[in-house]
C-alpha positions in Angstrom: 152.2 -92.8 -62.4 154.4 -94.7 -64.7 153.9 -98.1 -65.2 156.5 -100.9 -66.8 156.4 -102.8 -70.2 155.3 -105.9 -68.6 153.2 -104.3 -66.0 151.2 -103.1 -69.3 151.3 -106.5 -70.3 149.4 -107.8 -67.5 147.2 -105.2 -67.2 146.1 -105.1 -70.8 145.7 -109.2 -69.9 143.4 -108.7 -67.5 141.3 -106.4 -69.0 140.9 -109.0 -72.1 142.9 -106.8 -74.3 145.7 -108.1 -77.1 147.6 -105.3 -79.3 149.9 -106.7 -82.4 151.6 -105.4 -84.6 150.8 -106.4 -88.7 154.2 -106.8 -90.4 154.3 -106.6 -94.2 152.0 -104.5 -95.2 152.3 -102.3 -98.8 149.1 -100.3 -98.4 145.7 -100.5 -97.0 142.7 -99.4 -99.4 139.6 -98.1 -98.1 137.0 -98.2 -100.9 134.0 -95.8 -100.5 130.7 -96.0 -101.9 131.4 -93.8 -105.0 134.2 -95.8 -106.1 136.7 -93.8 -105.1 139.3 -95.1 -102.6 141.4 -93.7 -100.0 145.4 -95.5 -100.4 147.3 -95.7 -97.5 151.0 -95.8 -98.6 153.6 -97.4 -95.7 151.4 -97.9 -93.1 152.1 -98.8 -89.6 149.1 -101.3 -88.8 148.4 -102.8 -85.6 145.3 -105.0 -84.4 143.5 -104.5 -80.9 141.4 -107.2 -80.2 138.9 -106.3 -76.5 136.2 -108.5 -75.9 135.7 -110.4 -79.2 135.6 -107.9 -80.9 138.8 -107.1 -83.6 139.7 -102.9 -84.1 142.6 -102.3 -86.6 144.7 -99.0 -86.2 146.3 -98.0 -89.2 148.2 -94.7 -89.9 151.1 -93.9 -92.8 150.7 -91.7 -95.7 147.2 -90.9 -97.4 146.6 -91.1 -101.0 143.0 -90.5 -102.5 142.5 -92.6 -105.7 139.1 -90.9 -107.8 137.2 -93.6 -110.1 137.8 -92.8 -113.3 134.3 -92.0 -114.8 133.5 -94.9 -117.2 132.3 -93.6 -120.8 129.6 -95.7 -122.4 130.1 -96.3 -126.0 126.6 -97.1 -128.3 126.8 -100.0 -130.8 125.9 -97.1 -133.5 128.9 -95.2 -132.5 131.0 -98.0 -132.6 129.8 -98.8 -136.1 130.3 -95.5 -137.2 133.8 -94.8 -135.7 134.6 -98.2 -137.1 133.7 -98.3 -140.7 134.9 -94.3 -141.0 138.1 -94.8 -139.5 139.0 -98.6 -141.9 139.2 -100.2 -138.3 137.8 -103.1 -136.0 135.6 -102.1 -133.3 138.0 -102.9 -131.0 139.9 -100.1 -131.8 137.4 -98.3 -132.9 136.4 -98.4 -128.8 139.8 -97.6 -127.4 139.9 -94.2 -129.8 136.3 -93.5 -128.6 137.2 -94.2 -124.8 140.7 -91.9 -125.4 138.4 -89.0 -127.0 135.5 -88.6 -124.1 133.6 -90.4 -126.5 134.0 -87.8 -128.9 133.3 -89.6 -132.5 134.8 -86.7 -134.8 138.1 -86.6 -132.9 137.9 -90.6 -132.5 138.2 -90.9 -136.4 140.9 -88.3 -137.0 142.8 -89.6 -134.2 142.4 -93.2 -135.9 143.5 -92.2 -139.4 146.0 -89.8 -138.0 147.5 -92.3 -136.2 147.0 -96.0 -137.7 146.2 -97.2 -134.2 
């Protein structure tokens, strides 16, 4: 049984349901409780409303997107990388956050360097 476009219409009226399409649309992140999220890249999105209530189908080209582990950096370390290295602690942190956190390799990478 085949059915026309605007037979669809009126049957998808009548049943309380509206289907349109989402123009513009660069990506669509999904962000997950661990921080990491899931990019979609050129998605086609499209949004179903059915009885109050709003559904939005999206499919394109998955991208997953890890959290970058964040390093926590002591005051001590700081003060040590700093006053080792001839530096401010702002640098001093950027070396430590480039190294693991990693205060050897943050002050030869600081006088190696002159960052």
């Amino acid at each position: 049984m085949k059915f026309s476009n605007r037979e669809l219409r009126r049957m998808m009226k009548r049943m309380g349901l509206t289907m349109e399409q989402v123009s513009n649309v660069s990506h669509v992140d999904i962000v997950l409780d661990n921080g990491d999220v899931i990019r979609i890249n050129n998605p086609v999105v499209a949004k179903v409303k059915v009885s109050g209530q709003t559904t939005y189908q999206i499919t394109g080209e998955e991208e997953l997107i890890e959290k970058e582990e964040e390093i926590e950096i002591s005051e001590e370390d700081l003060d040590i990388v700093a006053q080792s290295a001839g530096v401010d602690k702002e640098l001093a942190r950027k070396a430590l956050q480039l190294t693991g956190g990693d205060i050897a390799q943050a002050i030869a990478l600081l006088k190696e360097s002159n960052l």
